[in-house]
C-alpha positions as CSV (number, residue, x, y, z in Angstrom):
1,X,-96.0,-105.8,-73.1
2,X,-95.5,-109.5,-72.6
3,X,-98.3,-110.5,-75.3
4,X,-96.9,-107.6,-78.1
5,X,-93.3,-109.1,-77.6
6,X,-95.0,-112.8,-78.0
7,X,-97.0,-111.9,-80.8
8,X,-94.0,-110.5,-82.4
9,X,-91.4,-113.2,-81.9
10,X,-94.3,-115.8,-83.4
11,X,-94.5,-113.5,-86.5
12,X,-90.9,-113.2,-87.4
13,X,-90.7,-116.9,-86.8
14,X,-93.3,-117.6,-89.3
15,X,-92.0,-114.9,-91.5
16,X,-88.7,-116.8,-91.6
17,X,-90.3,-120.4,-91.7
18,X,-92.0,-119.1,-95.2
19,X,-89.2,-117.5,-96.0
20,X,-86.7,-120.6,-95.8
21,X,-89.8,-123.4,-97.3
22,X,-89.6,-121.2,-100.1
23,X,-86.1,-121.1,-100.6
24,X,-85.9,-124.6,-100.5
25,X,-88.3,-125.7,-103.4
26,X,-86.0,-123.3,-105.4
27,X,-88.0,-120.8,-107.9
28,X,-87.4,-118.1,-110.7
29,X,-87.3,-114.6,-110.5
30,X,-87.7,-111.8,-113.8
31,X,-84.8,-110.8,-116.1
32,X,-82.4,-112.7,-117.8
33,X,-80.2,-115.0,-116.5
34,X,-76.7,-116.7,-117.7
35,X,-75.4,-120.4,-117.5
36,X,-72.0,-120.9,-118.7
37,X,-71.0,-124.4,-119.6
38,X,-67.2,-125.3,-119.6
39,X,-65.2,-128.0,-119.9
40,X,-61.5,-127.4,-119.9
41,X,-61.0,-124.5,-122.7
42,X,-64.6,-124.8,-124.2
43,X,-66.9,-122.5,-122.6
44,X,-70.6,-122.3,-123.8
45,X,-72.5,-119.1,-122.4
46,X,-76.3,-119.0,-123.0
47,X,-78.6,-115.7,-121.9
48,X,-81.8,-116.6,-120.9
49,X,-84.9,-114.4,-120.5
50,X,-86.6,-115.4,-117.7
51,X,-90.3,-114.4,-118.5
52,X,-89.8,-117.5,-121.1
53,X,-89.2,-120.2,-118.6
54,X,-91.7,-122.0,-116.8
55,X,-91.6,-124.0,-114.0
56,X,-90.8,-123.6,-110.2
57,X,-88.1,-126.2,-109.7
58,X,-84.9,-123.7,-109.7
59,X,-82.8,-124.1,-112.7
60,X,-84.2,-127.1,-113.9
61,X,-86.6,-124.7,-116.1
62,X,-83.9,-122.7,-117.1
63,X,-81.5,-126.1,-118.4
64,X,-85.3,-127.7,-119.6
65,X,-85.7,-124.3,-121.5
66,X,-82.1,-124.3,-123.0
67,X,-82.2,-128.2,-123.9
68,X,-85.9,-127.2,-125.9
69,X,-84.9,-123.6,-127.6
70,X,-81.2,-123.9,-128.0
71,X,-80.7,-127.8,-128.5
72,X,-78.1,-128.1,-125.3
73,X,-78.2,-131.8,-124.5
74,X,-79.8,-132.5,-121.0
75,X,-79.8,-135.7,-119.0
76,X,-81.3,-135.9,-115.7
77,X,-82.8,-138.3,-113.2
78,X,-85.8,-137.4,-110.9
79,X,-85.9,-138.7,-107.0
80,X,-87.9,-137.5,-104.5
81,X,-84.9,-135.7,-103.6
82,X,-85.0,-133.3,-106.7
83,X,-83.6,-133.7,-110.0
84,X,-80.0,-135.4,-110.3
85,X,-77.7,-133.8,-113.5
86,X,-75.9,-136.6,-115.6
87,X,-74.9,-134.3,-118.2
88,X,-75.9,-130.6,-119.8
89,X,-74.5,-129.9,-123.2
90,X,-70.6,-130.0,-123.2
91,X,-70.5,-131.3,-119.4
92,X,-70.6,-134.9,-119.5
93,X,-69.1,-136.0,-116.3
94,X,-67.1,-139.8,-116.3
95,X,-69.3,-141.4,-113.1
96,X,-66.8,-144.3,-113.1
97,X,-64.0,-141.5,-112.6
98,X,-66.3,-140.3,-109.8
99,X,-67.5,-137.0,-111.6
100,X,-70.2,-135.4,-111.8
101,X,-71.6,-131.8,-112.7
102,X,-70.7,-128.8,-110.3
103,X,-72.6,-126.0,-110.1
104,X,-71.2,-122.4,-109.3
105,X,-73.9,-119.7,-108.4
106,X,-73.8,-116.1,-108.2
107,X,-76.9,-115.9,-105.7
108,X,-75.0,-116.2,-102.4
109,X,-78.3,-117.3,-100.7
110,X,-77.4,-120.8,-102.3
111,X,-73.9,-121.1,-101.8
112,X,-72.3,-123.8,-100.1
113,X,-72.2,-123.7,-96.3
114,X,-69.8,-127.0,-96.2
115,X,-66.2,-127.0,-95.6
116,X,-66.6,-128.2,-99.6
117,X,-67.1,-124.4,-100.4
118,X,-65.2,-123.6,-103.4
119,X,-65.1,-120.2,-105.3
120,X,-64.2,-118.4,-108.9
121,X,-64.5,-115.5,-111.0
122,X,-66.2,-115.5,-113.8
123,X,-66.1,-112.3,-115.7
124,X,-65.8,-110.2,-112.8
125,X,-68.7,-111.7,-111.1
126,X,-67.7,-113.9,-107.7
127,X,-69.5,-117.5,-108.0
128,X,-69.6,-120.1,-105.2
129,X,-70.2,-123.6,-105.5
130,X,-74.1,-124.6,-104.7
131,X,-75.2,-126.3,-101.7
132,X,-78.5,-127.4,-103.0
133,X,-79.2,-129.4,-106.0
134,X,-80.6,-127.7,-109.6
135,X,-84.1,-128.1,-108.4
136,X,-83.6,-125.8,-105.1
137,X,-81.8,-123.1,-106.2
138,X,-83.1,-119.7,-106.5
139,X,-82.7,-118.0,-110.2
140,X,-82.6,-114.6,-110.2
141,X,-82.3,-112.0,-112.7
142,X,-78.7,-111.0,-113.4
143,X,-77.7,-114.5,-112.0
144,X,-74.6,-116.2,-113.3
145,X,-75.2,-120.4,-112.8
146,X,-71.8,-122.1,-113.8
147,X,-71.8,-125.8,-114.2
148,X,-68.8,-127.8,-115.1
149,X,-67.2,-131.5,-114.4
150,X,-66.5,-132.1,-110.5
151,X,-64.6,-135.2,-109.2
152,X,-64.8,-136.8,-105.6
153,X,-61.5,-137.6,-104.2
């Protein structure tokens, strides 16, 4: 009895270790997704079919695909750390005014666990801000990934 309940507490741990290492390198499921870009008034909204995008590094395939198919601007920085957004399309954040871009998520797996949570509706759909970078999220079909200007302070 001793060795079944040992054997089965070591399973769901590794189960759950997989689990998680996936969820951290981000990925991209089937389906079509939508990124909304907005900037004050001016809201962008793209549809993407998923089956198009390549790559593994959470929405960084998606924003790659949209910068290559649908000319949206797309400035990034790599680190070991994952990619690092300076601008897509119409979100140009002012780093000497302390901005950068904010990402909202439908996919409550990747929301923010911080006290730095924020939330909004976007067309009846709850989003919540990210608590991983564009490279770990998860992108799902059906998912709703909002990026817009943030500011510290």
């Amino acid at each position: 009895m001793k060795t079944k309940i040992c054997k089965s507490l070591a399973f769901a741990l590794i189960l759950a270790l997989a689990i998680s290492l996936v969820s951290c390198f981000g990925g991209v499921g089937s389906g079509k997704c939508t990124v909304v870009l907005a900037v004050g008034d001016e809201v962008k909204e793209y549809t993407v079919e998923l089956d198009k995008v390549t790559g593994d590094d959470g929405l960084m395939p998606v924003l790659r695909y949209l910068n290559e198919n649908e000319g949206v601007a797309l400035d990034y920085t790599e680190s070991t750390y994952g990619a690092m957004l300076k601008s897509v399309g119409i979100v140009v954040p002012d780093a000497t005014r302390n901005e950068y871009v904010k990402i909202y998520t439908s996919n409550t797996l990747d929301f923010d666990t911080s006290t730095y949570f924020e939330e909004l509706e976007y067309e009846g759909t709850r989003l919540g801000t990210s608590g991983l970078g564009a490279s770990g999220m998860t992108v799902d079909g059906g998912g709703i990934y909002y990026l817009t200007v943030g500011s510290f302070g």
